[in-house]
N, C-alpha and C positions, 0 to 999 in steps of 0.2 A: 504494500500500500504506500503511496507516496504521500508526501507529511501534509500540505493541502489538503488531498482530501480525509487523512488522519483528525488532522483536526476541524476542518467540517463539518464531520459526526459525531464527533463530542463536546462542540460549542457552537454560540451563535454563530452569524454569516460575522458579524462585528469584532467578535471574539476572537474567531478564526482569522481572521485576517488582519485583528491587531499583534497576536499571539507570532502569525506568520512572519512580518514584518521586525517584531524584533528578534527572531530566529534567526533572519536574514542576517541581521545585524551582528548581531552575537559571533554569528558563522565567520562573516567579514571580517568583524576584528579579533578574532581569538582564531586563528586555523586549523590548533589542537584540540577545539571544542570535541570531536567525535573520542579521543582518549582523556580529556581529561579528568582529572582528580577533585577528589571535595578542596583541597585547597588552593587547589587552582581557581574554582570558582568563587572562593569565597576572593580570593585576589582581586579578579575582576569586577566580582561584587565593588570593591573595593574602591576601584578606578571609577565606577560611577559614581560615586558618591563628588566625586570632585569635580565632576560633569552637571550633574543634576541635584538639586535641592529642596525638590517635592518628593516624599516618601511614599506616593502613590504611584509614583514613574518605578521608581526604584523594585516596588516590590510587583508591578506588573513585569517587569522582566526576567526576574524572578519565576515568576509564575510563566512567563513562555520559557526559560530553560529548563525547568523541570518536565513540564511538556515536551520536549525536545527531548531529553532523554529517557522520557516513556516512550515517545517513539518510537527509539534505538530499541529498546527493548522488546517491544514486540517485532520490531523488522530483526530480532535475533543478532543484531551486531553490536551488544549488551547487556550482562545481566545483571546491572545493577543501576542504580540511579545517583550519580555524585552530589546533585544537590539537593534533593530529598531530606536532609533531614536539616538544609540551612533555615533558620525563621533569624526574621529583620526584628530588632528591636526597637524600632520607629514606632509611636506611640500612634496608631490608629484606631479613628473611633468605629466598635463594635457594637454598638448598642441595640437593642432590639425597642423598637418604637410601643409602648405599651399602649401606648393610647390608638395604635393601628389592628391590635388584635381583637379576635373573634372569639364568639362564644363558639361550644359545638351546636348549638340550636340555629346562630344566626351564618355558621358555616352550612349548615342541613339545607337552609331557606337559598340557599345560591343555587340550590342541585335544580332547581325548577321554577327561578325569577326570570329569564332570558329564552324566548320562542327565536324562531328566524322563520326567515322568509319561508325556506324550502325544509320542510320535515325532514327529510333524511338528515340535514345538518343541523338539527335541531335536536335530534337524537343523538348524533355525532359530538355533541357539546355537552349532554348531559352525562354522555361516558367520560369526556374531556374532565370535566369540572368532578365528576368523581373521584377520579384520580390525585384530584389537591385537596380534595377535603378527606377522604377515606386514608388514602396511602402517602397522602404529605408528598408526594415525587416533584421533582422538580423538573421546569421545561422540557429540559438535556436529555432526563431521564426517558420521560414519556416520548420526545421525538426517535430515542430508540429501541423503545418498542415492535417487537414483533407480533405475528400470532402464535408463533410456537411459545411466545412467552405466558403465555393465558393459559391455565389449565380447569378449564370449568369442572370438569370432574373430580378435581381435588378442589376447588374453588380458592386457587393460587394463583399467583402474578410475580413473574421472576425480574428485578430489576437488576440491568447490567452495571457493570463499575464504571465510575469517572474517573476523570483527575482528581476531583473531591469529595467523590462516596463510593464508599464501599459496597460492591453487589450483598443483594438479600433478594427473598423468597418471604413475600406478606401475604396473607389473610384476604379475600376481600370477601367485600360486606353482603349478607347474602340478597339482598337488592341489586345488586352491584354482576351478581352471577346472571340473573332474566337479563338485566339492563345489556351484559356483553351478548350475552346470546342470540339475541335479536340484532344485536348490532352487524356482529361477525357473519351471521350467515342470511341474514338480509338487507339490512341499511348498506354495508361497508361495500356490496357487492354493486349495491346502485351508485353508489360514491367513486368506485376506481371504473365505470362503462367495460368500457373495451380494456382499460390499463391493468395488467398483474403486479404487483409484489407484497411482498411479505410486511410490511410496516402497518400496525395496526390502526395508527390514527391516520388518515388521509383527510386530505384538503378539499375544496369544490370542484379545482378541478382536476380530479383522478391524481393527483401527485400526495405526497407523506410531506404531515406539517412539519415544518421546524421547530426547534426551539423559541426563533426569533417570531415564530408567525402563532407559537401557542401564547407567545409574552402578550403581544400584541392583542389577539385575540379577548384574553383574559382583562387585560385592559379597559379595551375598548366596549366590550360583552357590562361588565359590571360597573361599568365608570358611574358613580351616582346613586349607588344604590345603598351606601351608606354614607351620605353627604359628607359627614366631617370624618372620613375615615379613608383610608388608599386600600381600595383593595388589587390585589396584584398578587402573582403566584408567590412571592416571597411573604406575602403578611400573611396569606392561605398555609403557607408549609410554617410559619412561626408560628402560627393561633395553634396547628394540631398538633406542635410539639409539647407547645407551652400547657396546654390542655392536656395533654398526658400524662405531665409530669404535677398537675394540680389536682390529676386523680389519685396520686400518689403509685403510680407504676416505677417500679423498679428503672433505677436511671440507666443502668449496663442495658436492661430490656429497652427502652428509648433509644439510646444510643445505636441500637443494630437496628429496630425499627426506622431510624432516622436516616440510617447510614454511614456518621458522623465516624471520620475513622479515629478519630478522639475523643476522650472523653470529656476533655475541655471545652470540645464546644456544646456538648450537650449541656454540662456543667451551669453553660452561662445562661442556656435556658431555667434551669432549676432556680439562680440566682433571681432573675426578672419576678418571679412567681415568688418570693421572699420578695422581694422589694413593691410587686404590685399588694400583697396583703399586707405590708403595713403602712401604706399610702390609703388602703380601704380603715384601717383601725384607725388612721388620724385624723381622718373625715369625722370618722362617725364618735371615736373618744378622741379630740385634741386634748392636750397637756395643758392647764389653766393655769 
């Protein structure tokens, strides 16, 4: 597979081609990129810094040479990843917006707020939107999706690994089983006409939606519908983490639910859910 369309398939169209761009780069100035060492890079690391002074420059490049050498690794001319386990300590803000998340009641009401024009796509968005509320996935994930990934008879859904998550095998919901079923062997088949392949969510016109085109959609599909609130596939996958771990489920269990190949970022979900309950207790007892 050549690294283009490598990362094509695992990130947006935006992504992919900021990601590529600095590969380019990388490639250009370092010509021993394809052998070299964790402390070669961190070198280089290094030399940016004296170049650039935004710490979001920095650690997107960062983030395309790691991808760079997951590539290597599946193209088999590496088995290991030299900058894998560098982290920037540039203070960036992480924060998970509390005032943007969902209950699971007012995540349930998304599964059936939004009709379209044409029924079959109207069906096509209610398995769509399932997918962020039931199984938290994200864009990336769901653009790839296959049908061999769907197992109705075990009533499973295999998601493959990213750059940023770790493959799992979840649960779905048993609504969620009629909902694919109907999908797969009659809406989907109106959706691709003449077109074959294997990608489970397809677009209008017979092609497999992207990443960029599920953002968009998700977007555009709910914009409004909780006026002082962003709904977006990212406040969708924070509400049902944040919400799992306010049921008190096991955080290791969240954490492979999530995908998160750390526990620290699960963590910081946990944290939010401590700091949103005593923001609710100083509402209702302030300190006199």
């Amino acid at each position: 597979m050549e690294l283009k369309k490598y990362l094509e398939s695992r990130y947006t169209k935006q992504t992919a081609k900021a990601y590529y761009r600095e590969i380019e780069n990388y490639l250009l100035n370092y010509t021993m990129a394809e052998t070299a060492l964790h402390k070669d890079i961190v070198g280089y690391i290094g030399t940016l810094r004296k170049r650039y002074s935004n710490s979001k420059t920095i650690a997107r490049i960062l983030a395309s040479i790691k991808t760079y050498y997951d590539f290597l690794n599946i193209s088999g001319k590496r088995k290991d990843n030299p900058a894998k386990s560098i982290r920037l300590r540039d203070k960036q803000s992480r924060d998970i917006q509390l005032q943007d998340l969902f209950t699971p009641q007012e995540l349930e009401s998304l599964l059936n707020n939004k009709t379209e024009r044409y029924n079959a796509l109207s069906y096509r968005n209610k398995v769509l939107i399932s997918l962020f509320i039931y199984q938290a996935l994200k864009p990336t994930e769901i653009a790839l999706l296959n049908i061999e990934d769907i197992n109705l008879e075990q009533g499973t859904i295999y998601i493959k690994p990213t750059a940023k998550c770790n493959s799992r095998t979840l649960p779905l919901k048993v609504n969620q089983i009629l909902l694919f079923h109907q999908y797969i062997y009659e809406i989907r088949t109106k959706l691709l006409k003449n077109g074959l392949n294997d990608y489970f969510i397809i677009g209008h016109r017979s092609v497999p939606m992207s990443a960029e085109d599920i953002t968009k959609h998700i977007k555009r599909a709910y914009k409004g519908v909780f006026p002082t609130r962003n709904v977006n596939a990212q406040t969708i996958r924070q509400s049902v983490i944040s919400n799992l771990l306010k049921q008190n489920n096991d955080l290791r269990i969240v954490q492979v639910f999530a995908g998160h190949k750390y526990p620290s970022t699960t963590e910081r979900y946990k944290q939010i859910s401590v700091e949103a309950l005593k923001t609710v207790i100083q509402i209702h007892h302030p300190i006199k």
